[in-house]
N, C-alpha and C positions, 0 to 999 in steps of 0.2 A: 591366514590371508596375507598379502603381501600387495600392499597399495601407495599412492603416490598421494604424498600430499604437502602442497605447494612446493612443488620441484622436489623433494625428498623421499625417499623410497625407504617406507617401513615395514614392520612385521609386525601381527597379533596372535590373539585368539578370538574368535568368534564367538560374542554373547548369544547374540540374537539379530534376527534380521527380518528386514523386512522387501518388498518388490523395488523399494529406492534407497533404502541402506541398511548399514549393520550396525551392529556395536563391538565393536572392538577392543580386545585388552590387551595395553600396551606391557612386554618386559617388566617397565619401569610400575606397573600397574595403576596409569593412568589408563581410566578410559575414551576411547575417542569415538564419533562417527562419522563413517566413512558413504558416503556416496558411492551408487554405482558406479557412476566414470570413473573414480579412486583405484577401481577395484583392479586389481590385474592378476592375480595370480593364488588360486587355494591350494594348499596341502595339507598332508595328514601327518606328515614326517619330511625331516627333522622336529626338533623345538623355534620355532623362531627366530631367536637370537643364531642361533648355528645357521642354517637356512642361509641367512643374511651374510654369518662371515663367510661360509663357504663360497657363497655364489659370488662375493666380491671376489674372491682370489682367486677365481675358476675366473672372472670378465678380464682379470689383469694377463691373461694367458692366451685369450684369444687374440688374435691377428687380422685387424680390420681390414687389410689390403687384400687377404682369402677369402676373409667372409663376402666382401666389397664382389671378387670375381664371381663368385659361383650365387649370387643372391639372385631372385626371379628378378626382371624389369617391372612385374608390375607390384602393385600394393602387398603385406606381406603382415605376418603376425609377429611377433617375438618366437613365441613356440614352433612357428615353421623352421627360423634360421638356427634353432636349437635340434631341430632333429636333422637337419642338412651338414649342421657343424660337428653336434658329438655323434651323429648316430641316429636310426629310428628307436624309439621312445624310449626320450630325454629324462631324465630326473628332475626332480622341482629344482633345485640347484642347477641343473645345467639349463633349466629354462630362466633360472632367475639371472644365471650369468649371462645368458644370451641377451636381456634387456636390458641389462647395465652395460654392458660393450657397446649398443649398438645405441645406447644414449647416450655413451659417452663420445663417440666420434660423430658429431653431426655432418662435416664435411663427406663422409663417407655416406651416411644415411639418413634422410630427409624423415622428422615424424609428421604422421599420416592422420593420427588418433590414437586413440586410447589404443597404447603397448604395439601398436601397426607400425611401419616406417616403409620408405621406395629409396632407393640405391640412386644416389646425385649422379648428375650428366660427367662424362670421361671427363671432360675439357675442366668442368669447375673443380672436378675431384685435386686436377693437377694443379691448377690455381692457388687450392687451399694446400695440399701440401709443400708448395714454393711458399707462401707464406708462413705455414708452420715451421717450416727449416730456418725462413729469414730470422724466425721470431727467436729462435733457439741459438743463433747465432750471436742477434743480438744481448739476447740473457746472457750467453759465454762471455761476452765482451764484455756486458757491466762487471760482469764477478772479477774479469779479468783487471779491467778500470779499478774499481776496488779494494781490488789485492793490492794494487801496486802504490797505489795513494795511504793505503794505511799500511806499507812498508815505507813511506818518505819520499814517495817517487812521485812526480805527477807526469803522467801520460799527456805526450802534443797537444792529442785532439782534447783534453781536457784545460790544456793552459791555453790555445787558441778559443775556446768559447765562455772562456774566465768569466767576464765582465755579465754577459750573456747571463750563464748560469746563478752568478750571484744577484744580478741588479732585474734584470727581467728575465725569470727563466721560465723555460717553456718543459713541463712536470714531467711528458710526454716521451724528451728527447733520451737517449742511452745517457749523454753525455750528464745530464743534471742528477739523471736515476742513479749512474755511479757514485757522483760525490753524496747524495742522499743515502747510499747504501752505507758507503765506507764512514761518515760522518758515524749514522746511526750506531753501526759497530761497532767506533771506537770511543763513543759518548763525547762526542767534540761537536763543537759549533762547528757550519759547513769552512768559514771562514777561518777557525783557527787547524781546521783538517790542512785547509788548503796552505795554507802559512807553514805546518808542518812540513806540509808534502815539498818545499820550494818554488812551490806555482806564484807568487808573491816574491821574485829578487828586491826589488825597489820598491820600500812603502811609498815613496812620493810619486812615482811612475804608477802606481795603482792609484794614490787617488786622482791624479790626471787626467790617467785612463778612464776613470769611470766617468767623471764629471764629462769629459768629450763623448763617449759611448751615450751619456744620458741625455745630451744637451746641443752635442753637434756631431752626430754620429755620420756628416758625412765629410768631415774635417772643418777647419779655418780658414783655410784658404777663401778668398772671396774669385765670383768666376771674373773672368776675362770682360771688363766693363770701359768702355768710354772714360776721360777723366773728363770731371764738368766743367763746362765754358762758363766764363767768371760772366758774372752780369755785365747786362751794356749799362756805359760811363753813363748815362742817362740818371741813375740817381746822383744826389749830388754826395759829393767828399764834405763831411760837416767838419765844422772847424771848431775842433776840441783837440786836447791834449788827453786824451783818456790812455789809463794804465789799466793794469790787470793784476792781479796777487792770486798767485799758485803756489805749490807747490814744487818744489824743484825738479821731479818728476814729470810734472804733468805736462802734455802736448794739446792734448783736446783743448786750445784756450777758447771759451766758450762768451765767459761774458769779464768785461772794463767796464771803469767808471771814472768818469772825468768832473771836475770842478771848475766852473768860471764864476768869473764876480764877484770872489772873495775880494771882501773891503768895502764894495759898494754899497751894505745892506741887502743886497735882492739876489743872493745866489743859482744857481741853475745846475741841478743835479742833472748826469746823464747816468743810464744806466745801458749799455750797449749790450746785447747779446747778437753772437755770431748766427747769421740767417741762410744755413743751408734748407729753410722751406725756400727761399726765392729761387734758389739753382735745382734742390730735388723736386719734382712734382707728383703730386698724388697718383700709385699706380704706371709710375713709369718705371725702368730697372732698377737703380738705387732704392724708391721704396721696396720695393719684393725684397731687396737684400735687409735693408734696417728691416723692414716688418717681420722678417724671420728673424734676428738675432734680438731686437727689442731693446740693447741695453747693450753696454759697454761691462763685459768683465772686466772686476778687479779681484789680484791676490799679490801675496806679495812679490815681487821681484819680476812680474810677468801682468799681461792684462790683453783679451781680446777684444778688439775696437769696434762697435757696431755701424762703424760706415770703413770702407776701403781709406788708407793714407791720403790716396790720391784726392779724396773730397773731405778728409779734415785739416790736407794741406792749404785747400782751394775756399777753404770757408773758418776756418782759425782765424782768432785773432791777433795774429804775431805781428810783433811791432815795425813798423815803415811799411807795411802791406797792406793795400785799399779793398778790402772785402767787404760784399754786403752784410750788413748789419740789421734790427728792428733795434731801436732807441728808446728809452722810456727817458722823458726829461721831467724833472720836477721844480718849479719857482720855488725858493725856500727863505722866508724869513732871515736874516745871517743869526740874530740878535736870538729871536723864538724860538728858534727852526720850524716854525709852524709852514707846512707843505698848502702852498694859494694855487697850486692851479696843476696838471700833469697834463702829456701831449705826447701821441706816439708818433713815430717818422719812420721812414724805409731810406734810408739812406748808406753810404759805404764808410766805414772808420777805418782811419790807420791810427791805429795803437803808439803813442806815444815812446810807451817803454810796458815790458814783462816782468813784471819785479816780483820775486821768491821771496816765500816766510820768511828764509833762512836769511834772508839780504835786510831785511825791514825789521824785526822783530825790534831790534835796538835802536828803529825810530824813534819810537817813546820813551826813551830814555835819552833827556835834551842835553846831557856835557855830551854823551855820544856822537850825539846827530849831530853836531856842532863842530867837530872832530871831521866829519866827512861833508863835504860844500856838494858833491854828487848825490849823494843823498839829501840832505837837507833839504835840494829845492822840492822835495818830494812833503816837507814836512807841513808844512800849511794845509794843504788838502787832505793828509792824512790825520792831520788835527780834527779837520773841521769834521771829516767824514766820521771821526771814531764819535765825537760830540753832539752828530746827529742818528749814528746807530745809539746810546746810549737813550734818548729821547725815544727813537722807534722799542726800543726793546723795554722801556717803563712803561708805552701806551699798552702795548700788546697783552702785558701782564696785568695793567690794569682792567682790561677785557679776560684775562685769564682766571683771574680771582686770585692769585698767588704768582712768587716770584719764582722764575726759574731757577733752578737748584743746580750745579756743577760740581756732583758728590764724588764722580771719576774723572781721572784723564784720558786725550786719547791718547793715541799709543802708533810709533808707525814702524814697520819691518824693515830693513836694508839688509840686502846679499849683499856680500864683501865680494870682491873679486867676481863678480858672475859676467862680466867682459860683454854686457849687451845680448847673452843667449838667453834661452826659456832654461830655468833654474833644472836643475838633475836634484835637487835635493840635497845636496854634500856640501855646498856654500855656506860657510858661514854666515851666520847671523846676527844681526843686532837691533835691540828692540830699544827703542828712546821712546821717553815719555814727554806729554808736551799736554801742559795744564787747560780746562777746556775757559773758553769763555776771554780767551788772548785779545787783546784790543784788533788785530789783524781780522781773526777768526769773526770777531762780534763784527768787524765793519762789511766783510762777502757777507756773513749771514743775510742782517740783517734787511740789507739792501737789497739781495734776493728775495727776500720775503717779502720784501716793499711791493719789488717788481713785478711777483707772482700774486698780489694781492690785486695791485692796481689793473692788472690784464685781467682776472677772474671777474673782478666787479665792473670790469665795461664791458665785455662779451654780454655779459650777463644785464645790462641795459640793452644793450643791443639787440640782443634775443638768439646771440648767436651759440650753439653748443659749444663746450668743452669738456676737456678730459679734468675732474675736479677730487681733490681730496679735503675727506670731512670727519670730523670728529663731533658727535653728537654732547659729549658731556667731557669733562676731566674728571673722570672717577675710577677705580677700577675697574677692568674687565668691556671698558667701552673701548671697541676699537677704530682706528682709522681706517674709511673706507674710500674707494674710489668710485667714480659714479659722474651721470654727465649736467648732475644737477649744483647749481652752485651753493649750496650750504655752508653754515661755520663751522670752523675748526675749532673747537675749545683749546685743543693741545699748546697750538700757538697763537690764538689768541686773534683771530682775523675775522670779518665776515665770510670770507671766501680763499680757499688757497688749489691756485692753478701753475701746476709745472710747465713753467715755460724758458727756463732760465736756463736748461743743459740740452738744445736741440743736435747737438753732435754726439753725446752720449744715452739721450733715454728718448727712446721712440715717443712716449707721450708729447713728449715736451716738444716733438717735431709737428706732430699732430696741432697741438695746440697754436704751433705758430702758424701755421699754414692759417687757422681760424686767425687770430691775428693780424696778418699781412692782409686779408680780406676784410676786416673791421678797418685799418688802415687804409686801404683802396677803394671803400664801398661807402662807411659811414654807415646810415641808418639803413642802405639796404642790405646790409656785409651777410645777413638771414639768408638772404636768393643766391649770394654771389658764393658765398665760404662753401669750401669744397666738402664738410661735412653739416646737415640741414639737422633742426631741430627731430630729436624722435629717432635718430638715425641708428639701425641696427649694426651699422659697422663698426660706431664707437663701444657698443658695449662690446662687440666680439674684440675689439682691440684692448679693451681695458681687461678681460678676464683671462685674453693671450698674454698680458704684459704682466700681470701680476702672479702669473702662475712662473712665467723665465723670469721675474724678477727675484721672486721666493727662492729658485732654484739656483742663482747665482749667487743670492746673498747666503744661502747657505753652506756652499762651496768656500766665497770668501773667508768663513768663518773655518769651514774643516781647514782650510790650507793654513790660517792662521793658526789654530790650534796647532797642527803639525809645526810650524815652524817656532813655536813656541816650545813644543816637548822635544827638537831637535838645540834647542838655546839651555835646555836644562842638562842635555846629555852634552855638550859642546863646554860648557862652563864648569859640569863636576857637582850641579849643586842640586842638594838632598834633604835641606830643610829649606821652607819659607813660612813666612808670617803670613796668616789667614784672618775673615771676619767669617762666623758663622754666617748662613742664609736662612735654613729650614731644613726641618726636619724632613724625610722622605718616607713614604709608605712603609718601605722597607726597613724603616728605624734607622737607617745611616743620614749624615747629615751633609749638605751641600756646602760648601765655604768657599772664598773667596778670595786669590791670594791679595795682597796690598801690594807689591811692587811687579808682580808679571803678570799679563793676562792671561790668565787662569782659572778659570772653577772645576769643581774636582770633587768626588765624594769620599768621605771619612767614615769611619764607624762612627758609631756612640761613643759616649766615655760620661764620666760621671760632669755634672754640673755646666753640663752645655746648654747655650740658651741663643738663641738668635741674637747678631751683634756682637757675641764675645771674640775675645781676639785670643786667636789659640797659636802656637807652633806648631807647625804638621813636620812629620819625618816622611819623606816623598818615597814608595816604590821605584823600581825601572819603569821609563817610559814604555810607552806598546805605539810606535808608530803606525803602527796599520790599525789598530782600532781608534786610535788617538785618544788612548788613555792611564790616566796615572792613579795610582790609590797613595793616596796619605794616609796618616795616625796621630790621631792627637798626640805631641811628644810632650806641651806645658801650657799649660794655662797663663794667657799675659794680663797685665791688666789696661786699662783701655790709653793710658797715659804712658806707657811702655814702650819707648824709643830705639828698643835696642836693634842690632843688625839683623837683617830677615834670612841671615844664612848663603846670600850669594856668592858665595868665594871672593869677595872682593868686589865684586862688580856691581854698579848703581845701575846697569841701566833696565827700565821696567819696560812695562808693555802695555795693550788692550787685553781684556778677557776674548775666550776667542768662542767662546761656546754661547754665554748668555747676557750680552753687553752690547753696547752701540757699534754697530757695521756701517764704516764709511766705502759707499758706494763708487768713490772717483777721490780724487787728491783733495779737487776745494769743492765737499757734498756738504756743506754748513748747511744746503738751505735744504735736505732732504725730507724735513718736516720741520722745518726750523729749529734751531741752536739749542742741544740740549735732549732733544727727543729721540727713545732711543728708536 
């Protein structure tokens, strides 16, 4: 007997049977039972096994486009197109090749039932063989793709859908099938096929590219927008002397702080941040552009700005320019610094003076400052402010349960020569390290943190929503979350912490002050008036947009630092650094950490390794396209062990760029407050 079962066409011997089945013994001398409907075809001759190879290599011979002509139009058996095809009366064989042909081309012949089939309409017949041709075309191409990739070559169409294939590819396309073919061939990751093949010139142009492909695949450019009309003179110009401390890079100047009253006992903090919510409004073009990009990219040498120039021109704080501002003032004890009273304003600041790290640092340091009379008159208020962030940062950790720890530095990149373009990659590098917890650093922190505590915990009298971040406990594994309820942050130590302090750079913090400027103009009704209501389903959809491009930029910052770090290892020559163990990893290799560049990196084993120890690594070649380098324990140090960490000469260190603090903007001290990574 010769029957089908579940799609597969077997051969027996017949035990026994009955009016709805048989028993059957299989070759293999299993037995099976077969069902009528199974049933298609008895013989007495051949053996069964032969039977079956014969009649397959008799089906490989027939010619479905003959059989296809001369077949009836109406319903038909197998055994009919077997006596029409070899002859009248066929052999088991040539009936059993006739059912394997004509099951095998369906496009040609439609089945009917048990071993029956009808011959498909002209028009589809053609259809399906344009498609069977396209398909065979496309097979020739991948082999051909293929070929050429695991000879060193990459094929156009395969370096034009690069990004594509690698970061989102679709399994479907020829293009992804080829390097899937050629990879599997040649036992290589798709990625270092493709690296072979030269589809990859520019490691730094690939990770560019992709981060753009991922994140803003329909470029940078911002469209064709209005620049915003500056508020009407109607607020007033307050009359402070307020300055700013950036970075020397930075342009976004977002928030100043000014000092009056020193001397009198009864101080008056201001805390100014730059108020592009009074000029942008909810839903008008400027948001649709911020609510897409969410966030100001940073890496180094380079950074895409999440509002157009023309509105961080028009709403910066740059010094002798009356821009609106929201104010946070605080009455301050001189003597205590105990904070008697806070008060918010909508008013316009011109910033005194801009003053860089790199200008102040050697404030506190008093023969210096003494040295320079343009500086010094700066020195009083930067006294007082460092005197009152040290007060703010002992209550917070008194609420913290433990003092903030500054066990790394940070770390900043500078291109040498890069003349103002988006870096190529081939710029020199230099990585300076810069200790955390700097009197500068402590006095933005801090005061931000003030700012965004003090605005979280009035909204939140108010009844009005905000965008809020909270930390349930300071334990392991508890994390910081975002949410529109105002809860404490254990991490830094507040009732409440709400970003409002960078509304030029992170969409929340735009959000927020919009709720804000309405707490400011409304009072106790700011509930009715604020452009986002209690319960409001667009805040979470904003909060889970924002943290999803937040993630994916701050992850970017970190690969391009990584790259411009294993570019500073190949630039310098240098082939050993001093490491701390971290942990051991599944895989038995163990994670370390260099001490003078930001670095972490996996090592093998070796004997007598233990989390903390300070070892010597001997460094592989960097791999800029994966961004990665292998070490080997080369000595064991011991923990007191000062000696040189192998740089060629060169002191200067960096940030870790894989698993360490990501500074989101130039002055992001207040990113979770001071400390956190």
């Amino acid at each position: 007997m010769l029957f089908d079962q579940a799609g597969k066409f077997l051969t027996g011997r017949i035990l026994s049977e009955t009016d709805t089945s048989a028993q059957v013994e299989l070759d293999t001398g299993k037995r099976v039972k077969v069902k009528a409907a199974q049933q298609l075809l008895r013989f007495d001759a051949p053996e069964p096994p032969e039977l079956l190879a014969d009649a397959q290599a008799q089906a490989a011979e027939v010619d479905p486009a003959l059989a296809w002509e001369f077949a009836p139009e109406e319903e038909f058996g197998f055994a009919d197109m077997a006596a029409d095809y070899f002859g009248d009366a066929p052999t088991a064989e040539q009936k059993a090749a006739a059912l394997f042909a004509l099951h095998e081309v369906p496009h040609y012949f439609r089945r009917a039932g048990k071993g029956r089939f009808r011959k498909a309409p002209a028009d589809l017949v053609e259809k399906a063989l344009a498609a069977i041709e396209r398909k065979k075309q496309i097979a020739a191409q991948i082999d051909a793709w293929a070929g050429q990739l695991q000879s060193g070559h990459c094929p156009p169409e395969i370096a034009d859908n690069l990004y594509k294939i690698l970061f989102k590819p679709d399994k479907n396309a020829p293009e992804y099938k080829a390097v899937a073919q050629a990879a599997h061939q040649a036992r290589l990751a798709p990625l270092a096929l493709l690296v072979q093949a030269g589809a990859i010139a520019s490691p730094y142009a690939f990770h560019w590219q992709r981060f753009l492909y991922e994140n803003f695949p329909e470029g940078t450019d911002f469209p064709a927008l209005e620049a915003p009309q500056r508020v009407a003179d109607e607020l007033p110009l307050a009359d402070v002397a307020a300055l700013s401390i950036d970075d020397a890079e930075t342009t976004e100047i977002d928030d100043a702080v000014s000092v009056s009253g020193l001397g009198s006992g009864s101080v008056t903090l201001g805390i100014h941040i730059a108020a592009p919510g009074l000029v942008i409004q909810p839903g008008d073009a400027l948001d649709e552009v911020a609510r897409r990009r969410l966030s100001t990219v940073y890496m180094p040498g380079c950074k895409i700005t999440m509002l157009p120039q023309a509105v961080v021109a028009a709403c910066a704080l740059h010094a002798g320019q009356p821009v609106p501002a929201v104010s946070l003032y605080a009455t301050i004890d001189e003597q205590t610094l105990e904070i008697r009273n806070t008060e918010t304003r909508l008013e316009r600041i011109a910033a005194a003076a801009n003053l860089r790290h790199d200008e102040l640092r050697w404030m506190f340091d008093s023969a210096a400052a003494a040295a320079d009379d343009g500086a010094a008159a700066w020195q009083p208020q930067l006294a007082f402010l460092h005197r009152l962030a040290l007060k703010l940062k002992a209550g917070r950790e008194r609420l913290r349960g433990k003092p903030e720890s500054y066990t790394r530095p940070d770390y900043q990149f500078t291109l040498l020569d890069q003349q103002g373009k988006r870096p190529t990659g081939d710029e020199q590098v230099q990585i300076t390290q810069r200790p955390r917890g700097e009197p500068l650093d402590l006095i933005v922190s801090e005061l931000m943190v003030l700012a965004n505590c003090s605005w979280g915990e009035w909204l939140k009298r108010l009844g009005v929503p905000g965008v809020y971040r909270s930390q349930a406990a300071l334990a392991p594994g508890v994390k910081v979350r975002m949410g529109t309820r105002a809860l404490p942050h254990a991490g830094i130590g507040v009732p409440s912490y709400c970003w409002s302090t960078s509304p030029l750079r992170r969409y929340v913090d735009l959000v927020n002050q919009w709720q804000i400027i309405a707490a400011a103009q409304h009072g106790q009704t700011a509930a009715l008036a604020a452009p986002f209501k209690p319960r409001d389903t667009a805040l979470l959809a904003i909060i889970s947009a924002f943290d999803a491009a937040y993630t994916a930029y701050a992850q970017n910052q970190r690969a391009m630092e990584r790259y411009w770090t294993l570019r500073y290892l190949e630039q310098q020559g240098i082939t050993t650094l001093t490491a701390r163990l971290m942990r051991e990893q599944a895989d038995g290799t163990w994670l370390a950490r260099t001490e003078t560049l930001p670095l972490v990196l996996s090592v093998p084993a070796a004997d007598a390794l233990a989390p903390g120890r300070r070892v010597r690594l001997q460094l592989g070649t960097p791999d800029l396209v994966a961004l990665d380098v292998r070490g080997t324990v080369s000595e064991l140090l011991p923990d007191g062990d000062a000696t040189a960490s192998g740089e060629a000469g060169n002191d200067d260190a960096g940030d870790d760029a894989v698993a360490i603090q990501i500074s989101m903007g130039s002055d992001e001290a207040d990113a979770d407050g001071p400390g956190t990574p």
